[in-house]
N, C-alpha and C positions, 0 to 999 in steps of 0.2 A: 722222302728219301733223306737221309742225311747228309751235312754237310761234309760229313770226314772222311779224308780217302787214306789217311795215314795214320794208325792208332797203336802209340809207344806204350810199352807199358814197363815200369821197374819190375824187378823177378821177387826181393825178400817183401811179404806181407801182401804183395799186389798176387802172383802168381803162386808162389808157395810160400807152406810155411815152414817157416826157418826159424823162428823163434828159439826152440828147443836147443837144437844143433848152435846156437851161435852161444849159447848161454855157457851150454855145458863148454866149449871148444875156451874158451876166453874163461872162464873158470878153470880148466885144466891148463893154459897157460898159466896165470898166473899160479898157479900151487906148480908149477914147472918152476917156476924163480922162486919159488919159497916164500909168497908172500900171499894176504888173506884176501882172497877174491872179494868181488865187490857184492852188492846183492842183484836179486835178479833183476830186480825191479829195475836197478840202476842199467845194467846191462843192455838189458831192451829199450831204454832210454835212448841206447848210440845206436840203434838198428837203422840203416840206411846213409850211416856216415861212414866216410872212409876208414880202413884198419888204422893207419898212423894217429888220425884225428881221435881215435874211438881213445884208442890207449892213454892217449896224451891226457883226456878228461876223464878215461879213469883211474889212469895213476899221475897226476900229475908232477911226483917226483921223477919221473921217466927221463931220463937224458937222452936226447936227442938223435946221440950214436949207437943206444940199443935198442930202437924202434926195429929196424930192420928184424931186427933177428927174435921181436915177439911177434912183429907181423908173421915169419917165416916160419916160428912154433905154432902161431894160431891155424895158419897153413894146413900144416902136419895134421893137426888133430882133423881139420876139417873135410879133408882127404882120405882120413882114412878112419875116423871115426863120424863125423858131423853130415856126411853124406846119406848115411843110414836112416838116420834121424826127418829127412826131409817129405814134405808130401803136398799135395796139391792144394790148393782150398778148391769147395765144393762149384764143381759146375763149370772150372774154368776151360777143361777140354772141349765141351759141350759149346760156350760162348766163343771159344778160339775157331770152332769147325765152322758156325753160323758166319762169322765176320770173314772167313774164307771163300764160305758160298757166295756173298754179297760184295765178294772182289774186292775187296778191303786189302790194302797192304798195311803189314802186323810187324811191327820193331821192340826192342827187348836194349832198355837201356837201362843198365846196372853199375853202382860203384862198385861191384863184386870183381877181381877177379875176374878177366874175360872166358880164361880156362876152364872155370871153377865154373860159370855160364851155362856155355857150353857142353860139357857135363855134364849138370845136372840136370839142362834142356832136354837130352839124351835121355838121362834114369827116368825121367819123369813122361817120356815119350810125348813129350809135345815142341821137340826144335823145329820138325818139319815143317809148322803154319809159320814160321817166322822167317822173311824175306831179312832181317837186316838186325843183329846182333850185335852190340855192342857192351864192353866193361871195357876196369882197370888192364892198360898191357903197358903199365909204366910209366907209359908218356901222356897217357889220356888225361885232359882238363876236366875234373869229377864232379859233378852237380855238386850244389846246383846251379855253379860258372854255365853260362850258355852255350859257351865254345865250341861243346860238341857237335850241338846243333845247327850253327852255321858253317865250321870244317868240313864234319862229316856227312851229318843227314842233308842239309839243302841241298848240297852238292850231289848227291846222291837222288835227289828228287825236285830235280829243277822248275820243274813244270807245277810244282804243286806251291800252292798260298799257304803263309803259314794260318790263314783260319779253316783250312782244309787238314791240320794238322792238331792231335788233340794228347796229351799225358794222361797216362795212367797210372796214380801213384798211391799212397798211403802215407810218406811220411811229409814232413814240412818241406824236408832238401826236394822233392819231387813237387810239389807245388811252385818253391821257388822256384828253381827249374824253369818252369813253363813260364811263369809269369815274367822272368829274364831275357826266354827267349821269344817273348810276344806271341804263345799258346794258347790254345785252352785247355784245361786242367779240371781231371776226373779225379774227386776223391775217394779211394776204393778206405771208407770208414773201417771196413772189416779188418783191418791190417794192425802195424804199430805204431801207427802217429799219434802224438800228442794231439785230440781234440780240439782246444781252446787255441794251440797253435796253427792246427791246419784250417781252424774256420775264420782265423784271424786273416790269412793270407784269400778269402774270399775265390775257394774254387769255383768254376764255372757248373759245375756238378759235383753231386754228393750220392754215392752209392752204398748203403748198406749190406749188398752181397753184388758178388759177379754178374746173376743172372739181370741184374737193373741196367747193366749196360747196353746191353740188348735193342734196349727202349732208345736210345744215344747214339748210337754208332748202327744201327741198321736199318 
């Protein structure tokens, strides 16, 4: 039986993929200010960093005071176009029902957007397995700061060890994460993380598809 009774998982790369939608949304921002998008490649580079952070490293002429308001147009697009665009990776409903059966409580930690979450936990009909959802609502301290973790989650599950408590992520911010907050750390390779970066950070696990977690958590 395994040891984990608590299994986080980030939502872009780990649960869906987002890739597409976040590409084109931030491309069509920027052609929104009139200026020449970056490439994709670069784009997907910031996948898993906050909106403000994301901007800043890709335009770093960006002044400070109009963050807001490309965060609020990438918004837009995302909402109402970038949504469309999203979809499951393979298997994950499937792994999400088994970790249910086996009495596992299931968390959803995202720098996204709590809204935007939420939603698309909805479109994609899989909110219901998730006991405890968390994103961005303004005030939240954003991976991979640990903060969240000891605020909100311990608190929230007092009785549990953190070696009873396991990440599920793809990018580097989601490794570090865990490794900040004294975790163990799954890395779901299938996603957008840089490689060399996330095997540098020595996850406790490495999964090439969803269905390997199986093997991990049940």
């Amino acid at each position: 039986m395994s040891q984990y009774k608590l299994i986080i998982f980030d939502f872009d790369g780990t649960l869906a993929i987002t890739h597409n939608a976040i590409i084109s949304c931030i491309t069509k921002t920027f052609e929104k200010f009139q200026l020449v998008p970056p490439t994709a490649d670069l784009i997907r580079g910031t996948i898993g960093i906050n909106l403000a952070k994301t901007f800043q490293i890709l335009h770093p002429a960006l002044e400070a005071t109009e963050i807001p308001l490309w965060v609020e147009t990438y918004r837009y697009y995302y909402r109402t176009e970038g949504e469309k665009q999203l979809a499951l990776f393979s298997g994950i409903t499937q792994i999400l029902e088994l970790s249910k059966q086996a009495e596992l409580t299931l968390g959803v930690l995202s720098n996204k957007h709590v809204n935007f979450v939420n939603l698309f936990l909805e479109k994609l009909s899989i909110h219901s397995f998730f006991d405890l959802i968390i994103g961005d609502d303004g005030e939240m301290v954003q991976k991979p700061d640990p903060t969240v973790f000891y605020s909100i989650i311990k608190p929230l599950f007092p009785e549990l060890n953190n070696s009873e408590v396991l990440m599920v992520g793809d990018t580097a911010v989601d490794l570090l994460f865990a490794k900040n907050a004294q975790i163990d750390a799954c890395w779901a390779a299938y996603g957008y993380g840089d490689r060399h970066e996330c095997l540098s950070l020595e996850p406790t696990f490495i999964i090439n598809n969803i269905e390997e977690l199986s093997s991990i958590i049940i």
